[in-house]
C-alpha positions as CSV (number, residue, x, y, z in Angstrom):
1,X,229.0,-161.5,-155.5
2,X,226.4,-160.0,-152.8
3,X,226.8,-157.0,-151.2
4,X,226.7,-157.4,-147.5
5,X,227.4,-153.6,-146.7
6,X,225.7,-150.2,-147.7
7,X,227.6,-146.9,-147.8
8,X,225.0,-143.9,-147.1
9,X,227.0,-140.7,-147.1
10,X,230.5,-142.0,-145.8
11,X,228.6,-144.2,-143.1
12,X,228.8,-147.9,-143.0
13,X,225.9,-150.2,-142.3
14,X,225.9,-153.8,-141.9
15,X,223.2,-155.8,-143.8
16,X,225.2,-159.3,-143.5
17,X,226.1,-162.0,-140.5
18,X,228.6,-164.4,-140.0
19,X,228.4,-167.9,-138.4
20,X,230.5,-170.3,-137.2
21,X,230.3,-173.9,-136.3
22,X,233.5,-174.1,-134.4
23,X,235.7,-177.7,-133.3
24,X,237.2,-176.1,-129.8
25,X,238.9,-179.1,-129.3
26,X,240.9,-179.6,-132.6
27,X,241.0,-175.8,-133.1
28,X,239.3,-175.7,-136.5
29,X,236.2,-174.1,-138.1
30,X,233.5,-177.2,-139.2
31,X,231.4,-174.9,-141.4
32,X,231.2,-171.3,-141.7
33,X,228.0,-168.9,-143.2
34,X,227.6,-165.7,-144.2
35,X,224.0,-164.5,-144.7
36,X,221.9,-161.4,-145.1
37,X,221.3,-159.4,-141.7
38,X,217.3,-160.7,-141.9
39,X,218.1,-164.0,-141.2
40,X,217.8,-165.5,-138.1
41,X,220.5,-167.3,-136.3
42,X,218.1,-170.2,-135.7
43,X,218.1,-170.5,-139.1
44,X,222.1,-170.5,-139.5
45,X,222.4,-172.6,-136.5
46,X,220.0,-175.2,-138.6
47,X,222.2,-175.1,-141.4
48,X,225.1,-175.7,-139.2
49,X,224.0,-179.1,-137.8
50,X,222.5,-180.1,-141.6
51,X,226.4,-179.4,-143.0
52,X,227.8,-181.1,-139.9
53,X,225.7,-184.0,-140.3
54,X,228.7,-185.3,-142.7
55,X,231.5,-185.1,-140.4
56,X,232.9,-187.2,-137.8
57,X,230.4,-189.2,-135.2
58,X,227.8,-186.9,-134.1
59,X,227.8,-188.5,-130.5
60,X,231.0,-186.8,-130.3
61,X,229.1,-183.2,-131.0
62,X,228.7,-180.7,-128.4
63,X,226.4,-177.5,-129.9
64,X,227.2,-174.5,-127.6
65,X,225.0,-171.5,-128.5
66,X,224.4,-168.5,-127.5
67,X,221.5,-166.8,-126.7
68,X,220.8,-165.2,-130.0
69,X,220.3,-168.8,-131.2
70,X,217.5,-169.9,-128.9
71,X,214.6,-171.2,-130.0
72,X,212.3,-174.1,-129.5
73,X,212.3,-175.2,-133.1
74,X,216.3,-175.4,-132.9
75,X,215.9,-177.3,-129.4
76,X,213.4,-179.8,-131.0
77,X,215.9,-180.1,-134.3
78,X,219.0,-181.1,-131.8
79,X,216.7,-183.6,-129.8
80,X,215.5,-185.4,-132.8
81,X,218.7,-185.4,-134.3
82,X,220.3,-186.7,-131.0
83,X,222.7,-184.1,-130.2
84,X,224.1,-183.0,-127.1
85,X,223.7,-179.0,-126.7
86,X,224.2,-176.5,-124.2
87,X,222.5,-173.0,-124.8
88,X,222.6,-169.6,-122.9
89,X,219.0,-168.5,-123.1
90,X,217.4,-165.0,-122.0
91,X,214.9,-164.9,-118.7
92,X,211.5,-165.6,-119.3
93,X,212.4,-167.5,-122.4
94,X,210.6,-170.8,-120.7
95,X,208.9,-171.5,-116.9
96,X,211.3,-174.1,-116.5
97,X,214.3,-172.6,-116.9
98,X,213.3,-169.6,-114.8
99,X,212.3,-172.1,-111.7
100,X,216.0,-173.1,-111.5
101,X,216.9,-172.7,-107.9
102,X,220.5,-172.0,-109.2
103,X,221.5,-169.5,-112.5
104,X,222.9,-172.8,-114.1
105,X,220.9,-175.6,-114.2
106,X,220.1,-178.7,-116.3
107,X,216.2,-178.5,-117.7
């Protein structure tokens, strides 16, 4: 067993994350990670789809992620795999995106 916590004098640190890939419309969990603190949720969210890839038709799929998972390698991974995807991204994360006339917008 890994220990995903350090106790330094009576204070806690965390050195571990949790991920979900979660069904919203049949109320279950479809895969669930726990990783060291270092990696990167583009990296969880990559495992996500490769351990999803085995359940039900993926044309059914919607990936909602936050903005903590957005990257262009993840973006290109989802296109190429044909999945559908929404994703809350930061400003100035691409010129596109930030010429929206509208906060929400399709890119």
């Amino acid at each position: 067993m890994r220990l995903f916590w350090w106790n330094e004098k009576a204070r806690l640190f965390a050195i571990a994350q949790g991920s979900i890939a979660y069904d919203v419309l049949n109320d279950i969990v479809m895969d669930a990670l726990l990783a060291p603190l270092s990696t990167d949720k583009s990296t969880l969210a990559n495992r996500h789809l490769e351990n999803c890839k085995a359940l039900d038709n993926h044309e059914k799929q919607l990936f909602v992620c936050d903005r903590g998972y957005a990257s262009f390698e993840l973006i290109d991974l989802l296109v190429q795999n044909g999945r559908q995807f929404v994703m809350r991204v930061r400003e100035k994360f691409n010129l596109a995106i930030d010429a929206q006339p509208r906060p929400d917008g399709i890119v």
